[in-house]
N, C-alpha and C positions, 0 to 999 in steps of 0.2 A: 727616256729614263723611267725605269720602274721601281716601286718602293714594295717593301714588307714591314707594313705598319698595326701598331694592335687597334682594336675596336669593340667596345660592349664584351671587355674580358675576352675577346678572340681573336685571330690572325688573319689579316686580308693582305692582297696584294694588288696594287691598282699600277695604271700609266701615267703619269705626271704629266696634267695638260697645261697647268700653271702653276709657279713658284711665286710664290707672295710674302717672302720668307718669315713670317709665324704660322703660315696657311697654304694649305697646299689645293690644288682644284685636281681630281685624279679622276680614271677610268675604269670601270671593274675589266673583266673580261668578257661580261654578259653587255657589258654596254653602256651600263648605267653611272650614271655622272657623281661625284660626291666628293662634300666639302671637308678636309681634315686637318689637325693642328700637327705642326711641324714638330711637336714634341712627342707623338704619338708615333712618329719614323723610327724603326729598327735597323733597317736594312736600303740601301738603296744599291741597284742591278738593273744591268741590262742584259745581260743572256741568263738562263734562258729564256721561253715567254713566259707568259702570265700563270696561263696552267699547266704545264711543266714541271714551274719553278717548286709552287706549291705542293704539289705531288710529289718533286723530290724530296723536299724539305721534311715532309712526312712520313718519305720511307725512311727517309735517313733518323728519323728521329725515333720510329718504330724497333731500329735497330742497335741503339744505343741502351745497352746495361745501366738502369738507373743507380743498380744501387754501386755498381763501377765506377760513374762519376759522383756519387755522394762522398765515396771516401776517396777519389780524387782532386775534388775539390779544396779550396783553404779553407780555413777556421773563418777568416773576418771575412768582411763582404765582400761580392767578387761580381763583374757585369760576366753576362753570358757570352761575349765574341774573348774575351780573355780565358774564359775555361774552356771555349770551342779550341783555341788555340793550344792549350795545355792538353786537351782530352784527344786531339787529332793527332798534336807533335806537327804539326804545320800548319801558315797562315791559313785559314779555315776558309774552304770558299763560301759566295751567299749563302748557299742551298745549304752546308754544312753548319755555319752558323745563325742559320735560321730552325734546322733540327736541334741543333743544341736548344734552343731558346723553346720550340716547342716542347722537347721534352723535362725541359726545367719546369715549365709555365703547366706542366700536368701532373708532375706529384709534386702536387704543397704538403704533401706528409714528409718527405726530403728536404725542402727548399721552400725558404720563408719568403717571398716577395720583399723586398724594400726597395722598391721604385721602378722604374721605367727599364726595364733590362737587367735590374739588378736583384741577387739574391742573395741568401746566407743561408749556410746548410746547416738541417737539425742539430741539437744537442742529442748523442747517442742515446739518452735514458727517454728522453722527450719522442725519440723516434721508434724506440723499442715497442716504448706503450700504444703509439699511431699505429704501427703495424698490429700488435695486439690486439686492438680493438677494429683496425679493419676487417681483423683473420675472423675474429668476433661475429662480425656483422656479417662476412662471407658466407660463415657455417648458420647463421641463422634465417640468411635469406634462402639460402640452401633447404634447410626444417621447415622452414614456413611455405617453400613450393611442396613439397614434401606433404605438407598436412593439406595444404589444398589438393593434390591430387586423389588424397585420400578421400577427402571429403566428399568430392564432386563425386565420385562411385559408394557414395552412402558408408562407408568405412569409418569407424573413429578410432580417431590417431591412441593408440595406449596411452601417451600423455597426457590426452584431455583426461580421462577417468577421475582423475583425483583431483582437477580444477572446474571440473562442471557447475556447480554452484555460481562460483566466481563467473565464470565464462556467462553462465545463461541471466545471471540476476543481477549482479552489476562488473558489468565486461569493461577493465582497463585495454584503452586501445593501444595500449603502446607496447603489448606483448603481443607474440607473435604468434599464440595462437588464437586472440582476436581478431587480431589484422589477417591470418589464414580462414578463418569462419567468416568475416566480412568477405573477401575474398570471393570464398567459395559457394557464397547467398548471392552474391552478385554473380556468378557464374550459371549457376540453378538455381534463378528466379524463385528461391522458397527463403521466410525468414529464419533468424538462426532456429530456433524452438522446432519448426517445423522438420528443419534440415539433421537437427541433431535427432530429432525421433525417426527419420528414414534410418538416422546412424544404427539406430537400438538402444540409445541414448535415454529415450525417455521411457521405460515402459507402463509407467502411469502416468494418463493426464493427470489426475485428480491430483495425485505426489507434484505434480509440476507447478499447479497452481498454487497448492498450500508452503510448498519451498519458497515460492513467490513473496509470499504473506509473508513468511517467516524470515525472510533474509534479509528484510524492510523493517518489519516490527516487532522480530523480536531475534535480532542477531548472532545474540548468545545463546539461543536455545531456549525453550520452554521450561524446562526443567528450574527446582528451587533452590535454593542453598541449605544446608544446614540452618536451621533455626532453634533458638531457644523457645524452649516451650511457653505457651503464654498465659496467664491467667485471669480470674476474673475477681474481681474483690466482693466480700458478702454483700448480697442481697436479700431482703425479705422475700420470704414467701407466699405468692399469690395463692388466695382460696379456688382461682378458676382450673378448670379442665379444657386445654385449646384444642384446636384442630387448625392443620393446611390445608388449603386446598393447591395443586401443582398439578403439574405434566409428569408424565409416571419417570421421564429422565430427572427431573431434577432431583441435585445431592443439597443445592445450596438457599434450602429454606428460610427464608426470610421475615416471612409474615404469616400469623396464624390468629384466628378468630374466637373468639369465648361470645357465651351470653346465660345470666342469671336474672334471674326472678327475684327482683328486692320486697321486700317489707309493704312497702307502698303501690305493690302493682306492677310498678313501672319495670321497665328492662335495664340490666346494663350489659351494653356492648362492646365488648372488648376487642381490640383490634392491638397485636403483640409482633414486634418488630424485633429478630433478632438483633442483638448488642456487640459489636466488635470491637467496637468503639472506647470500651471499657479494660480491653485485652491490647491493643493495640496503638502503643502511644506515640505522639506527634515525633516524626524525626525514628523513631527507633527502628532496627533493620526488615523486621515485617513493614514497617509504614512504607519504607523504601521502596518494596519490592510491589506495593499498592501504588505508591503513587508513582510508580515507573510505567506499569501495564496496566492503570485507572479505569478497567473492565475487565471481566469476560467476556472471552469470545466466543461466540457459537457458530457453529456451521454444520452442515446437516451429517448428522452420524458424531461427531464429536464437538468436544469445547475445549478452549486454555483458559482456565480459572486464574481469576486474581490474586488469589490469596491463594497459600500451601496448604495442603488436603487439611492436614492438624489444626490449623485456623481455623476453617473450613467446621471439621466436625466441632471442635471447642465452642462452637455457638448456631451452628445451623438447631436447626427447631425440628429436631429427630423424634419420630413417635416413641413412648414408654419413655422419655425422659423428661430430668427437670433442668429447665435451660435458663440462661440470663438469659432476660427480654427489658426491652423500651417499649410503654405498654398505654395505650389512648383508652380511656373507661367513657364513655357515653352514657348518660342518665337520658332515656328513651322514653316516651310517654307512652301506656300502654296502648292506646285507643288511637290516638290522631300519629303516634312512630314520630310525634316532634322532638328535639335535641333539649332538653332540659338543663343541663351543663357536662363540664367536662375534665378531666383530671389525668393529666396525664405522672408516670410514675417508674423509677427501676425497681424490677423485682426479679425474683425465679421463679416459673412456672411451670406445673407440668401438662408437657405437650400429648395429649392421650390419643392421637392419628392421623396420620398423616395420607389424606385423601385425596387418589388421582380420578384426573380429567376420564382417565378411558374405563375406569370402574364406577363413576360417578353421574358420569353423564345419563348411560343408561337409564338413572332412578329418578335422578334431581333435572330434568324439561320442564321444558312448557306444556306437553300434554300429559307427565304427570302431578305438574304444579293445579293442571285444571282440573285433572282429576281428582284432586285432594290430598293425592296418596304420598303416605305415610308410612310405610311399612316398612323400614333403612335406616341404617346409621346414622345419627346425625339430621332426621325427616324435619323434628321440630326447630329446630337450630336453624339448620339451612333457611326453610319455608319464612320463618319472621326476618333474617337478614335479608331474604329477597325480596321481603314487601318494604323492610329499610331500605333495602338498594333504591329500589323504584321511585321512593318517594327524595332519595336522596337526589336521585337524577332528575325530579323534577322539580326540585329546589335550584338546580342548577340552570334552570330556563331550556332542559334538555327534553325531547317527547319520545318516547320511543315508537310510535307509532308512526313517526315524521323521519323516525332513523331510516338510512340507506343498510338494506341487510348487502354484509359484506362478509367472506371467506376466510378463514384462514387455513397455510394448509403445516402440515407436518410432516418431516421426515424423516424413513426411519431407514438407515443403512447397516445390512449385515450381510459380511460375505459378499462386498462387494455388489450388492444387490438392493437396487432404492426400493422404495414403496410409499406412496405420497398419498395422504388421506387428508380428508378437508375437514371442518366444524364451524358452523356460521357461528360467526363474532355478535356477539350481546346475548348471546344464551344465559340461562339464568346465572349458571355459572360466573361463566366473565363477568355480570352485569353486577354478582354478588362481588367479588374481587377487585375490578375492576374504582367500583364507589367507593366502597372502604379503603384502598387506596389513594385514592383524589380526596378525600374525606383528611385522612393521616398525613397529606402531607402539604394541605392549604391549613389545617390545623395549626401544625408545627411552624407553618411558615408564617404563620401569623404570630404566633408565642414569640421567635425569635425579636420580626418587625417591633411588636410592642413593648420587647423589653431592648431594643436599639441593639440588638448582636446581631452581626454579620452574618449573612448564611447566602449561598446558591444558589438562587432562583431560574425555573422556565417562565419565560411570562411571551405573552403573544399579543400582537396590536395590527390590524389589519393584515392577519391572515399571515405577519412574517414570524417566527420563533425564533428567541434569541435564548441566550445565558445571561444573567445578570447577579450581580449582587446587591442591588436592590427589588427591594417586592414591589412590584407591579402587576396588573390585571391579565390572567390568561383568559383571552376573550373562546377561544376556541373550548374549554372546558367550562369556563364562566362561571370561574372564583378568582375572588380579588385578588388571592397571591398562590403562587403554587412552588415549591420546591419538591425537590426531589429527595428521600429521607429512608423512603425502603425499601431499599435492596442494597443494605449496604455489605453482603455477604460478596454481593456483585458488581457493584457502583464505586468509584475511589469519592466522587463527588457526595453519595447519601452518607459514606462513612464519615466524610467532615462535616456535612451537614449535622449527624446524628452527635458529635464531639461539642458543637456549639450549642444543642436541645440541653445534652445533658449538663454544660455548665449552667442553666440558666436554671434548671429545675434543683442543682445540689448549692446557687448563689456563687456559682465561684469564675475567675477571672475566663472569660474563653478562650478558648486554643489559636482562636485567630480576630485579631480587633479590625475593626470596619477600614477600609483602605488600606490594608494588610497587602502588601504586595506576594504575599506566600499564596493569597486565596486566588489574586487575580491570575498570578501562574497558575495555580491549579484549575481554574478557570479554563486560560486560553487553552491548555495541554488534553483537557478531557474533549474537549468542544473536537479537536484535532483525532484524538486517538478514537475517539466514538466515531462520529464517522468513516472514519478509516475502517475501522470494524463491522462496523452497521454495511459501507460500500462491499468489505471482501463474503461475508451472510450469504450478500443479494448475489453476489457473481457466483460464490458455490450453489445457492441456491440453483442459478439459471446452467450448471453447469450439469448439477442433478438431474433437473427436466429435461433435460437435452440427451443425458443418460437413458434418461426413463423413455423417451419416444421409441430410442434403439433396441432398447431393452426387452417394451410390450411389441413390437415390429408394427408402432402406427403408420399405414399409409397415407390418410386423410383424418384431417379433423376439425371439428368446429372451433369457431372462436367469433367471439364481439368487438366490434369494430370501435376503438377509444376514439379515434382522430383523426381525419386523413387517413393516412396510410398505413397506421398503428393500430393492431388486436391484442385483444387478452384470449388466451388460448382455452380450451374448455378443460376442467380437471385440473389443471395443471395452475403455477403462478410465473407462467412464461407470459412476454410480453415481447411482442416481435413487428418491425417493419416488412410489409408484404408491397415489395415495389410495382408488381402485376396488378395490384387490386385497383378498381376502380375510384373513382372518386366516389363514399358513401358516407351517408348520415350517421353521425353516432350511435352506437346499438344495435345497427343495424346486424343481421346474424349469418354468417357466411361459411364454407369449405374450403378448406385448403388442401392442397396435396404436401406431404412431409418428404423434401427429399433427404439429403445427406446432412449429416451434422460435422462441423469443423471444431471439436473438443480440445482444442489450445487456443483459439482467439474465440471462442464461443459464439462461432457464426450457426446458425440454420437457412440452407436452403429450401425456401418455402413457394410455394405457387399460388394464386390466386383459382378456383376453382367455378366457382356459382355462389347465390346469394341464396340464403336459405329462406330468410324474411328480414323485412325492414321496417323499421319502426324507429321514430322521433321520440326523443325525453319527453 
């Protein structure tokens, strides 16, 4: 005796070598022995054999019109040898109602399963929509070979066009032209990014990165809203005459310097922080839009400002005007440049120039500081903040003799064309800027500490940098408290810092009390979006130099060896692992050959060459 029994949701047919009547012990036709429950028997036969039987069962069921027997079938439930019997018009042999049963058992969009041989046929509306949504799925499996064929011959489907974004920066897999780009990345070993620039898809890298940036932080576009204009309430007028010092880019002037000759000799040194803070109230729809995107961002060739341009100009510290400013006055001793006292104050002042780095530097060095020379806008001014810087820096327990001279570089993109220039960092310049800064805002951050209002703090404790909202000691700078206070044209964190100064200096409630959960969001959010920014800088940064080797057609070039396997590159502020290079000593000074650059995952192919010289710290 032979049975047709189901198993693991499918149809087998064995020989019956023992009946145990709950249990059956059967035969496959391969040989193989197995144990099965008597409720699991469909069918039991003895002609024809084993596979045969099966074979016919499956042509026969191959040949049965499903949807013939759906509307053949009754309303209520019905076992399958009673509709073989209905569907044939005669008692059904095995093989016949064994194909019924197979072909029941294979559109469940027809035929609902309830039990062991039994079914019930769809509801007409419930089957319409199964076939609907099969036909659905046919015509899509269909598109999606379709786009993979396209792809794998570097082709992009017309329908990507308008979903590229979505696709390349964050790809829902559950559409089908993800699931055809996965597809077709796993076909030609390239990833999507890659795959889609063979398409013609990408014709800038640079556009590809900054899309990147953009569809992560800031989704809705860079662009402003409409804003109501914002103002600034009177201030008194300061008697000083200021000046900036900046980068010949910057629009978003923050901080500008004064210095007068008092009565007594002594100096006062003014140090003038633009005021937003004064225009721009807690909660109102600018603050929104600050404390949504709590920086600027820079990257080389352009920036996304904080605040909208009209904020922007309503208080940056523009030459031939008179601007609000937050303003730190220093009583200076003429002779020893010691700190005598301090007052800080809101006024208007007018800002009489605004002086850049690349016009300035040339006059104001180190060999024309030794040289004496005078002869420049600003010679007398400049020269006494710089012997204030110095002596401020070494109040600081700071030497600069003992400073590591370090780089910084610049870049300037037009027309698609980088050009990266260096300027050693503590030149008089920065060293003048630089102090007066760490000065303004270990000041501030102390004013706040001693009057118990809440404020920002960087503070540093064995070498780790945190955020706090308490003052604690930046050992790295070496002042007891330091916050952060100016650049609030650019900072969301110095403009609430800058909201808390000014209550304390006009006696009034501040905008945020100590354990203010508004502050410590604003806190955790800056800490997040700052680096976020600071990270994507350094990747365009490295995405530039990567430009620039192609660009000038470097073959070989130097570089200093940081660690193991890692150089800093010469001219440039690339930093690269060189897996050929030798095992050598730090600093040690080496050649490399520059192969190919990979300008979407920002790889460089580099070589190990020779060592030029080597030398220990």
């Amino acid at each position: 005796m032979n049975i047709f029994y189901e198993e693991d949701g499918g149809f087998k047919v064995g020989s019956v070598l023992a009946d145990n009547t709950t249990s059956l012990q059967v035969e496959s036709a391969s040989g193989k022995r197995s144990k099965i429950k008597s409720a699991n028997v469909m069918l039991r036969f003895s002609q024809p054999g084993l596979s045969e039987f099966l074979a016919q069962a499956e042509a026969i069921a191959a040949e049965i019109d499903v949807g013939f027997l759906w509307e053949t079938c009754p309303p209520e439930e019905f076992s399958f040898d009673a509709l073989a019997l209905e569907y044939f018009g005669h008692a059904p042999s095995p093989a016949e109602a064994a194909g019924t049963l197979i072909r029941l058992h294979g559109a469940p969009m027809y035929f609902y399963k309830k039990g062991k041989g039994h079914y019930k046929a769809a509801p007409p509306d419930a089957l319409k929509a199964a076939l609907a949504s099969a036909e659905k799925k046919r015509l899509q499996a269909e598109q999606q070979a379709r786009y993979v064929e396209q792809l794998c011959v570097f082709t992009l489907p017309p329908e990507f066009a308008e979903q590229l974004k979505q696709i390349l920066y964050k790809p829902d897999r559950n559409t089908i032209e993800v699931k055809a780009l996965e597809a077709a990345c796993a076909a030609t070993h390239l990833s999507p990014a890659h795959l889609l620039q063979r398409c013609g898809a990408l014709p800038s890298t640079q556009d590809f990165h900054l899309q990147r940036f953009l569809c992560e932080s800031f989704p809705k576009g860079t662009g402003f809203p409409e804003i109501a204009p914002v103002s600034c309430p009177e201030l008194p007028l300061g008697a000083v005459n200021a000046f900036s010092i900046d980068d010949a880019t910057t629009t978003e002037i923050d901080d500008a310097f004064s210095l007068e000759k008092l009565d007594n000799g002594n100096w006062r040194v003014g140090i003038h922080i633009a005021v937003p803070a004064l225009g721009v109230e807690p909660g109102a729809p600018v603050d929104a839009i600050a404390a949504q995107r709590l920086s600027t961002v820079y990257m080389p060739g352009d920036k996304i400002t904080m605040l909208p341009e009209p904020v922007v100009q309503a208080f940056t510290l523009s030459a031939d005007q008179v601007c609000p400013a937050l303003s730190l006055y220093l009583e200076v001793a003429a002779d020893s440049l010691e700190i005598l006292g301090s007052e800080s104050r809101l006024e208007r002042l007018h800002v009489a120039a605004n002086l850049r780095h690349d016009t300035l530097e040339p006059l104001f060095n180190e060999d024309t500081i030794a040289a004496a020379r005078n002869d420049y806008a600003y010679a007398e001014e400049l020269l006494l903040l710089w012997r204030f810087a110095c002596k401020l820096e070494a109040m600081r327990g700071k030497s600069a003799d003992n400073s590591v001279q370090q780089v910084d570089y610049n870049f300037h993109v037009e027309n698609d064309h980088v050009t990266i220039t260096q300027r050693k960092r503590g030149s008089p310049i920065d060293k003048v800027v630089a102090e007066l800064m760490i000065l303004v805002n270990s000041t501030w951050g102390k004013l706040l500490a001693d009057h118990d209002v809440a404020g920002i703090y960087r503070t540093q404790n064995n070498g780790k940098v945190k955020m706090s909202t308490v003052a604690a000691p930046h050992q790295g700078l070496g002042v007891a408290q330091y916050m952060w206070s100016s650049s609030p044209l650019r900072r969301y964190v110095d403009m609430v810092n800058q909201r808390q100064i000014i209550s304390v200096l006009r006696g009034e409630t501040p905008a945020y009390a100590r354990n203010d959960a508004t502050l410590f969001a604003i806190l955790r959010d800056f800490d997040v979006a700052y680096t976020l920014y600071n990270d994507f800088q350094r990747q365009m940064e490295r995405y530039w130099c990567l430009r620039w080797l192609g660009q000038e057609k470097v073959a070989h070039s130097g570089a200093t060896v940081l660690r193991e396997n890692l150089v800093r590159f010469d001219n440039i502020p690339l930093v690269q692992r060189i897996p050929s290079m030798p095992e050598l000593l730090p600093n040690t000074r080496v050649t490399l050959e520059i192969g190919s650059a990979d300008l979407i995952d920002l790889n460089l192919d580099c070589r190990f060459v020779s060592i030029q010289e080597a030398q220990t710290v």
